[in-house]
PyMOL commands that place a pseudoatom at each C-alpha (Angstrom):
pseudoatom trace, name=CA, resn=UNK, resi=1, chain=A, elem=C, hetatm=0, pos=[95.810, 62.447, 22.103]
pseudoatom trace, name=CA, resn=UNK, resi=2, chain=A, elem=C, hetatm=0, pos=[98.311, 61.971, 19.603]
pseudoatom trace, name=CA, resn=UNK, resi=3, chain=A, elem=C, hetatm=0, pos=[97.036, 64.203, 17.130]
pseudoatom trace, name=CA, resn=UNK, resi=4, chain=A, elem=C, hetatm=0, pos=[96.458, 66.697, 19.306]
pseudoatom trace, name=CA, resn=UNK, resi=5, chain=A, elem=C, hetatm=0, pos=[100.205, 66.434, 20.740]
pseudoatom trace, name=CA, resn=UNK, resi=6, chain=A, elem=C, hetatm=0, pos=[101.427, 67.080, 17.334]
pseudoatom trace, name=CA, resn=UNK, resi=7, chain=A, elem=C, hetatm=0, pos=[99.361, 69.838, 16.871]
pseudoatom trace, name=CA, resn=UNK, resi=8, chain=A, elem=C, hetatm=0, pos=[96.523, 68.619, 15.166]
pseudoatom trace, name=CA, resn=UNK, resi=9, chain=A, elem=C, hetatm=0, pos=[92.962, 70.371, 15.658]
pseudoatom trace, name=CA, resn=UNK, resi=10, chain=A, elem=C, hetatm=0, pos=[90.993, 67.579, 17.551]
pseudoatom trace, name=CA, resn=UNK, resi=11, chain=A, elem=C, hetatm=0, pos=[86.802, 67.435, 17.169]
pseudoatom trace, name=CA, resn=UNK, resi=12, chain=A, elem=C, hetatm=0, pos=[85.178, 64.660, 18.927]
pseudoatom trace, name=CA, resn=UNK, resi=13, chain=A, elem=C, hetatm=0, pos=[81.571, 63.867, 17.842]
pseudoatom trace, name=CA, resn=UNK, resi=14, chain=A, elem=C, hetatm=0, pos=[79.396, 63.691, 21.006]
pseudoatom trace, name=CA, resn=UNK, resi=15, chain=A, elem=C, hetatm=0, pos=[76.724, 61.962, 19.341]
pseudoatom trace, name=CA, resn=UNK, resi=16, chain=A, elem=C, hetatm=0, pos=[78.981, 58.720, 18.724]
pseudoatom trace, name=CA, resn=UNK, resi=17, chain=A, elem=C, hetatm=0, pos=[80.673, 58.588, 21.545]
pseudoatom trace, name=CA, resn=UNK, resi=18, chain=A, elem=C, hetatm=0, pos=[79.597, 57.051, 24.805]
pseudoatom trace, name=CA, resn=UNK, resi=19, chain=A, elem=C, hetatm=0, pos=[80.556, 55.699, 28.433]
pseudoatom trace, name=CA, resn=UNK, resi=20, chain=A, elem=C, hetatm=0, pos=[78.840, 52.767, 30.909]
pseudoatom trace, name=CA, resn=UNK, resi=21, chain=A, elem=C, hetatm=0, pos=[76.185, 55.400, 31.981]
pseudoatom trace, name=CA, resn=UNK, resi=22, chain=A, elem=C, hetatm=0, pos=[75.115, 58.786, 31.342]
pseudoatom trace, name=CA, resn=UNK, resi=23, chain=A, elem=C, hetatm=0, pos=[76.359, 60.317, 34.320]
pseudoatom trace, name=CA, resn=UNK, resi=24, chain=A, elem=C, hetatm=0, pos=[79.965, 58.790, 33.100]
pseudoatom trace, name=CA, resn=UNK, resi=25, chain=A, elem=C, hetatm=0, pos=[79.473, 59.933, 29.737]
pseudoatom trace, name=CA, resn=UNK, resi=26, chain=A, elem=C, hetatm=0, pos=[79.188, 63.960, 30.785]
pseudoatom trace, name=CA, resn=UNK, resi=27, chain=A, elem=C, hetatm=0, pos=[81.793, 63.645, 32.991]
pseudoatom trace, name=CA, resn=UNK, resi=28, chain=A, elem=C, hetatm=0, pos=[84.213, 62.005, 30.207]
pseudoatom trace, name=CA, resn=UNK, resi=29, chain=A, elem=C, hetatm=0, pos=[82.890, 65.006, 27.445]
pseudoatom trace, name=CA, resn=UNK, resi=30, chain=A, elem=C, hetatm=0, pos=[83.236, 67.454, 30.231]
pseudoatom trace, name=CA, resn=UNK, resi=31, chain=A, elem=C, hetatm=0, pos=[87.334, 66.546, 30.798]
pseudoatom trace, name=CA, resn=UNK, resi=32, chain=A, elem=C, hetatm=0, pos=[87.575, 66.006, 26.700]
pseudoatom trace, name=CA, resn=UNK, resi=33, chain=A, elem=C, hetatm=0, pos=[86.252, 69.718, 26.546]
pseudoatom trace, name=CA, resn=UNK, resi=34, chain=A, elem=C, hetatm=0, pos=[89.170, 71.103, 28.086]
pseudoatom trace, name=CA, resn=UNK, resi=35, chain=A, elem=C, hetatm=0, pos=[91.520, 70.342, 25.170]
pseudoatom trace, name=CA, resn=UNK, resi=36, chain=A, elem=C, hetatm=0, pos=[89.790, 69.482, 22.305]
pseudoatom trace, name=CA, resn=UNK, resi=37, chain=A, elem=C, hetatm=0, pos=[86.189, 70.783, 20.845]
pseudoatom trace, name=CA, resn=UNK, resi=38, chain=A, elem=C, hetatm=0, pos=[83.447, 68.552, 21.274]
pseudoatom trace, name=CA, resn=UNK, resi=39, chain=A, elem=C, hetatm=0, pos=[80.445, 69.050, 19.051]
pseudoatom trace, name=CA, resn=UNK, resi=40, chain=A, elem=C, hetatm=0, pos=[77.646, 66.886, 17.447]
pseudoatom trace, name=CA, resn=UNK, resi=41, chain=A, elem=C, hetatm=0, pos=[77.331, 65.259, 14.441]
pseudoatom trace, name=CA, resn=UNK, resi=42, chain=A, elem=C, hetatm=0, pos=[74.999, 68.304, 12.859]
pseudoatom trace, name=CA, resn=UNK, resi=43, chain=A, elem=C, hetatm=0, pos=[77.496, 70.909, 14.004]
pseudoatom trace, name=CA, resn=UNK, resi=44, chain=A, elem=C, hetatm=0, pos=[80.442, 69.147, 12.670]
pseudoatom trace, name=CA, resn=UNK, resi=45, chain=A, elem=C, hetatm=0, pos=[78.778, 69.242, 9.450]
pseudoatom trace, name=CA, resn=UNK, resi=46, chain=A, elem=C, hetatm=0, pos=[77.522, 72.183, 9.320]
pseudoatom trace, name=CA, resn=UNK, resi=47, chain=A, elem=C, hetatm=0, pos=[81.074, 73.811, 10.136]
pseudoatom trace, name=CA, resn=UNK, resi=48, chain=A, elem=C, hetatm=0, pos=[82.727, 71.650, 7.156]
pseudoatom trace, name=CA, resn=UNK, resi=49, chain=A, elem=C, hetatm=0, pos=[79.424, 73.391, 4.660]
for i in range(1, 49): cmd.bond("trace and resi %d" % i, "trace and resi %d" % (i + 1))
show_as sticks, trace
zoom trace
């Protein structure tokens, strides 16, 4: 959250992050997808080509 507060552009990798279950883990890249993008690992790299 820090980098995004000072204006930072945020990307969280979906594919290495995770939560207790998988209901839990959609829910917490669900609220994450409201301020910063959330992509995975092939997209990420494919945007830095």
């Amino acid at each position: 959250m820090n980098s995004f507060m000072g204006g930072c552009h945020v990307v969280v990798d979906s594919d290495v992050s995770s939560s207790v279950d998988k209901e839990a883990h959609e829910r917490s890249l669900t609220n994450m997808r409201k301020l910063f993008d959330v992509l995975k690992t092939d997209e990420i790299i494919k945007s830095l080509g």
